[in-house]
N, C-alpha and C positions, 0 to 999 in steps of 0.2 A: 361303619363297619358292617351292621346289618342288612345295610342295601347291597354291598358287597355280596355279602353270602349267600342273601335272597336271590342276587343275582346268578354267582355261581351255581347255586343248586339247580334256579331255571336252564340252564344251559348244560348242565349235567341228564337231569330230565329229558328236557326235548330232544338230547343227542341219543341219549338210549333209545327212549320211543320211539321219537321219526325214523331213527338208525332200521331198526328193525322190520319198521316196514317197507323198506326196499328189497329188492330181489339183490340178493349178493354177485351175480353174476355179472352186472351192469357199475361201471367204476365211476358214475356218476354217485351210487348208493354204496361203495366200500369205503369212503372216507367219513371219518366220523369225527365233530369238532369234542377234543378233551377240554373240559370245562376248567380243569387247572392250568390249562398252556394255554387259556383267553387271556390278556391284560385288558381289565374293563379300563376306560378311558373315557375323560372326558378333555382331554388334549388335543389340539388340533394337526399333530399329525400321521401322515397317509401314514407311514411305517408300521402304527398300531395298528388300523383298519389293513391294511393290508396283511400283518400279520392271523389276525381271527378270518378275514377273508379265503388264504388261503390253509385253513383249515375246515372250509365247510364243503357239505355235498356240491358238486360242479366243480370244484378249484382246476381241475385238471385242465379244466377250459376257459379258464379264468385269462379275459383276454386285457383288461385293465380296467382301475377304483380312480377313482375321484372324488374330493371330499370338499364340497364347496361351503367352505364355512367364512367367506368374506361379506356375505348379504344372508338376515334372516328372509326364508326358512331355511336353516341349513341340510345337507343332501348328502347323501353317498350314491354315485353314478356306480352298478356293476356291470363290466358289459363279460358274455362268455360269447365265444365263436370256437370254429374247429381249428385244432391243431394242427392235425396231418389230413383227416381223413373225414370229409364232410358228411360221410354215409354212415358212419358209427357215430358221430357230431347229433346227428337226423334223430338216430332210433332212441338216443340216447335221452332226448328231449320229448318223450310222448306227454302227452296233456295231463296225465295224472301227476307221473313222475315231476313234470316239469312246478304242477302248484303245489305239493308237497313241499317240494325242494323250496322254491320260493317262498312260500310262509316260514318254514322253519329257518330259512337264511336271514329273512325279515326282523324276526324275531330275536335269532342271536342277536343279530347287529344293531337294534336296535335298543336289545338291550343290556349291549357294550359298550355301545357310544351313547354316553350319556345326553350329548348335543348335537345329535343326530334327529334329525324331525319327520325325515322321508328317506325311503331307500328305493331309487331309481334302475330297477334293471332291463339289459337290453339282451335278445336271446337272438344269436345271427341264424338263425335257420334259414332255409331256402325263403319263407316268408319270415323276414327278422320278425320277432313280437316283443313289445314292452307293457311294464305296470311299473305303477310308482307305490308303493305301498309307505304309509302314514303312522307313524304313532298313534295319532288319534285312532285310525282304522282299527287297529290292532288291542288300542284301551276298548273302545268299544266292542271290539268282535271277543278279546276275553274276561273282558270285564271288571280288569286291572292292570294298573297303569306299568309296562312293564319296566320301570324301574323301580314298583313297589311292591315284585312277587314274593308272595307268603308261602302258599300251598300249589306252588306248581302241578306239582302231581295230580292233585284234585283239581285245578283249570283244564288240564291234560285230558284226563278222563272225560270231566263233562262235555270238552270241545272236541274231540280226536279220536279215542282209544275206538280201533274198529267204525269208526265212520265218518268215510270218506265223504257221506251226504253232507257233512255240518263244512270239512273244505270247499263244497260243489256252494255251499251257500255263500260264503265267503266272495269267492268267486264271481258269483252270480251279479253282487252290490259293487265288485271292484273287477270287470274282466280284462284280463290280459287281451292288449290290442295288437291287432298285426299289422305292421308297417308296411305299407304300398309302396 
């Protein structure tokens, strides 16, 4: 029940935070995952992931999940592409925005799905770009394992609040590849 709630609260946390550091005028940054309408899970299937999925920053563009849980290391595949309109798809996706988005995506889902090991995302821009971001990445870049967060708020702070340098670091050790 504790991991539960430690769970909940991270994800209450980083939805306010991250939340806020988008610009409201871009609908990649209006949506905000509620921490009470996650079902953490450690069941194998999509329906769940797919649910906390399309609650997080990008859903709109959420173009399909996959949840390979029949060979360890198990995965979640996110792929986002354009809807309608691949020019607002483009703007929507700039570099800041984009690893933002994706560590805090990482992060819910990772630590939603409790047997989830890696979460594989694919971005179709006119140059598609992918990262697979790790559990492990993620224990080490905060420094707790996140199915064992205590003090969110306080990892928050030391890694996040007002600087972008510590994502850019992040980054730096895991960059986002562009697919040729």
């Amino acid at each position: 029940m504790k991991k539960i709630y430690a769970s909940l609260t991270l994800c209450t946390l980083l939805t306010c935070l991250s939340g806020c550091a988008y610009a409201p005028h871009n609908n990649l940054s209006a949506e905000r995952v509620s921490a009470s309408s996650i079902q953490h899970t450690s069941s194998k299937h999509e329906a769940s992931v797919e649910e906390i999925t399309n609650k997080l920053p990008g859903h709109v563009y959420l173009k399909g999940i996959a949840f390979q849980d029949t060979q360890k290391p198990y995965y979640l595949a996110i792929n986002y592409a354009a809807i309608n309109n691949q020019h607002t798809f483009e703007k929507s996706w700039t570099s800041v925005k984009t690893k933002r988005i994706l560590l805090h995506n990482a992060t819910i889902l990772l630590s939603a799905v409790q047997n989830a090991d890696s979460v594989h995302f694919t971005i179709n821009t006119t140059v598609p770009q992918t990262i697979t971001i790790t559990r492990k990445e993620l224990t080490d870049f905060y420094g707790i394992d996140l199915r064992n967060y205590n003090d969110v708020k306080q990892v928050w702070k030391e890694k996040f609040e007002g600087q972008q340098e510590k994502i850019e670091e992040f980054y730096d050790a895991h960059p986002i590849t562009e697919m040729q």
